[in-house]
N, C-alpha and C positions, 0 to 999 in steps of 0.2 A: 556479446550475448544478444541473440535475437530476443524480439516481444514477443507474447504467447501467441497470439496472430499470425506473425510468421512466422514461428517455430512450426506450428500446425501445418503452415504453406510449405514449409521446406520437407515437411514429410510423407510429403504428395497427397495432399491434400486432404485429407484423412479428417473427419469429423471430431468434435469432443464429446467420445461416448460416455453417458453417464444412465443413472439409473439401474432399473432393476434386469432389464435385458444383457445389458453388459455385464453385470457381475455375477448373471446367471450363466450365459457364456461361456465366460470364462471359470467356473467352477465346473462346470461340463465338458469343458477341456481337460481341466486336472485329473479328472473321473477316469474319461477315456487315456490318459496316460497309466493312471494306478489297473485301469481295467489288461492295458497291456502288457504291465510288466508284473502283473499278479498271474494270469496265463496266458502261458507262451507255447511257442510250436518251436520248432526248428528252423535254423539259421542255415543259410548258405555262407559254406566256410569262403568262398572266393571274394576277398576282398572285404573283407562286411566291415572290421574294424576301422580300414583306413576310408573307406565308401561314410560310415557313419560318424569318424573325424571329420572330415571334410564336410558336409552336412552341417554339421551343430556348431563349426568357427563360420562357417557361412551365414546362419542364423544368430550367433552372438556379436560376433564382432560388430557390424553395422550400426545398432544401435545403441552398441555400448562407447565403440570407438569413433563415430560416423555421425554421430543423429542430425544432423544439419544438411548431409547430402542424400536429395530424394531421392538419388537413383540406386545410393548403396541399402537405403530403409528398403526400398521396392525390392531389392536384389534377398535381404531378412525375409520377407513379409512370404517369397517364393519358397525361400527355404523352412518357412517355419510350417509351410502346408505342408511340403516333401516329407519333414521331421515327424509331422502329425500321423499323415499316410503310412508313412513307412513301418513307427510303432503298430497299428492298427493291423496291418499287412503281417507282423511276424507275430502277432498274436495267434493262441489256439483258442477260437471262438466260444465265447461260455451259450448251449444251444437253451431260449426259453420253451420250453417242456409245453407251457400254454399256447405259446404261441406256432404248432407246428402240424404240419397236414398232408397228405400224401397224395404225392401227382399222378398226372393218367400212367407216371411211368412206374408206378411204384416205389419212389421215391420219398421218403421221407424227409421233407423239407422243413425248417425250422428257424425262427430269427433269431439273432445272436444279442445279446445286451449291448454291446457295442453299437448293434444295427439301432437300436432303439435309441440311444443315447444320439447318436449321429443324426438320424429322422427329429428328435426335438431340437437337436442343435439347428437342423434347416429351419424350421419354423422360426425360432430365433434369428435368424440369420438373416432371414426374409424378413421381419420387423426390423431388425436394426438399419437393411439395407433401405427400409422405405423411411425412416426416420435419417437415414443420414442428409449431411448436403450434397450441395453441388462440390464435384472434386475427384481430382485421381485415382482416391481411395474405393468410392463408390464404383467411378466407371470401370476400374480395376477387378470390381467383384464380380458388375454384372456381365462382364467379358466371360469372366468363368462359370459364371452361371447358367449364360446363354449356350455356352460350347456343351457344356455338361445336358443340358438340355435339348439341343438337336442330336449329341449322341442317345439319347434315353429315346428321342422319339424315331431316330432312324431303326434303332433294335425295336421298338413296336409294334413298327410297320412289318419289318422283315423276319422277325421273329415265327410268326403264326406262319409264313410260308417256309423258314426252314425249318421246321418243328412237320408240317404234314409232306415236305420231303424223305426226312428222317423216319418220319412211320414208316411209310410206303417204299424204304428200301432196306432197312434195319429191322432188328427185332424191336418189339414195343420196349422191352425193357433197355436198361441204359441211364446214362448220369445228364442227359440233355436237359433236363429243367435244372436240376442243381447247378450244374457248371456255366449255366448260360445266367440264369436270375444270378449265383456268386459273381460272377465276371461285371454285370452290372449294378451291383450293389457294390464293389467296388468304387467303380468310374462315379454314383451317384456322390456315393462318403469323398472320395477326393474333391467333386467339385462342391458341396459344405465346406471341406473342412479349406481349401484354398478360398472361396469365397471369406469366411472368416477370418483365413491371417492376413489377407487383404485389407478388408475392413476393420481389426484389432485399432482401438486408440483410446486413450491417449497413449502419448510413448512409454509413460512408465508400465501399463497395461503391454506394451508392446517387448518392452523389457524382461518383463516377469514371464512373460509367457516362454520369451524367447531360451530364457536360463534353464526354465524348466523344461523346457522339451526338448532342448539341447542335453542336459543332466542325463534324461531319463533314457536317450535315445543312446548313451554312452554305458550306463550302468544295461541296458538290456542286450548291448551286444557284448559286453562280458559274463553278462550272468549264464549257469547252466542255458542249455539248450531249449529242456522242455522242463515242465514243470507249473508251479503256484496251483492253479484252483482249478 
């Protein structure tokens, strides 16, 4: 049995989170898991069961059967973003009524509870990364963070010029703000929620989360299709 010291080191270096950002985190996690499998959209039948098998023993196994090799915890920590993502993505968006506005396309654009939940989770994400240490875990997040962030600012730039293309060869009306801001609300929620299971520690922390996202990501690809709220 390793000391706690290098337990820590063996699991790529990964900080010992404590406090109230941590366990706000991870309740925010839970959230966003009940928030997916309370509504839902449609599933793609090709493959989804054995795709979300494989998935969830990628995310359990490591740190249940592993936790001393950093490179199978890294190998979880990947999976447990993918798991996150993936719920999130086969949900049917609950749209907040307040929070929604109509673009020059006549679009009706709207943020989802999810979005919101995901937007505080970055804020949390962004304190625990600037409280972590030095270590694999950290550098591991801000990799995804940084990639997640030159894709955000490459669409900024080129956005406003494919947007007054699309005017001036299309009709004004059209799904161009919706499908372009959803497409990047995406890619933002992934790199959170990958930033996060990056960062997730201690391992019993890394544990729990893993069981449950794993569980839920198995009970949502058998449950009806559409449905909850």
């Amino acid at each position: 049995m390793l000391p706690s010291s290098n337990r820590e080191s063996a699991t790529g270096g990964a900080h010992r989170s404590t406090g109230w950002v941590a366990w706000a985190l991870e309740a925010a996690a839970y959230l966003l898991i009940a928030l997916a499998l309370t509504s839902r959209s449609a599933v793609p039948d090709l493959a989804r069961v054995p795709l979300g098998l494989v998935v969830s023993l990628v995310v359990v196994l490591p740190p249940v059967f592993a936790p001393k090799r950093s490179e199978a915890l890294l190998l979880s920590r990947v999976g447990l973003g993918l798991a996150l993502v993936l719920l999130i993505q086969l949900r049917d968006p609950i749209a907040l009524g307040f929070l929604s506005w109509e673009s020059p396309r006549h679009e009706v654009l709207s943020v989802s509870a999810a979005g919101v939940l995901v937007a505080v989770m970055g804020v949390l994400v962004g304190i625990e990364w600037l409280r972590a240490g030095a270590g694999q875990g950290r550098s591991h997040a801000a990799v995804a963070l940084v990639t997640v962030g030159l894709l955000a600012l490459f669409v900024a730039v080129t956005w406003p010029l494919l947007n007054r293309v699309m005017m001036a060869t299309t009709e004004p009306e059209g799904r161009f703000y919706g499908e372009s801001l959803g497409a990047l609300s995406i890619i933002l929620q992934y790199g959170v929620l990958m930033a996060y299971a990056l960062l997730v520690s201690p391992l019993g922390r890394h544990r729990r989360l893993a069981i449950v996202a794993a569980l839920a990501l198995l009970i949502r690809l058998h449950l009806p299709q559409t449905g909850g709220l």
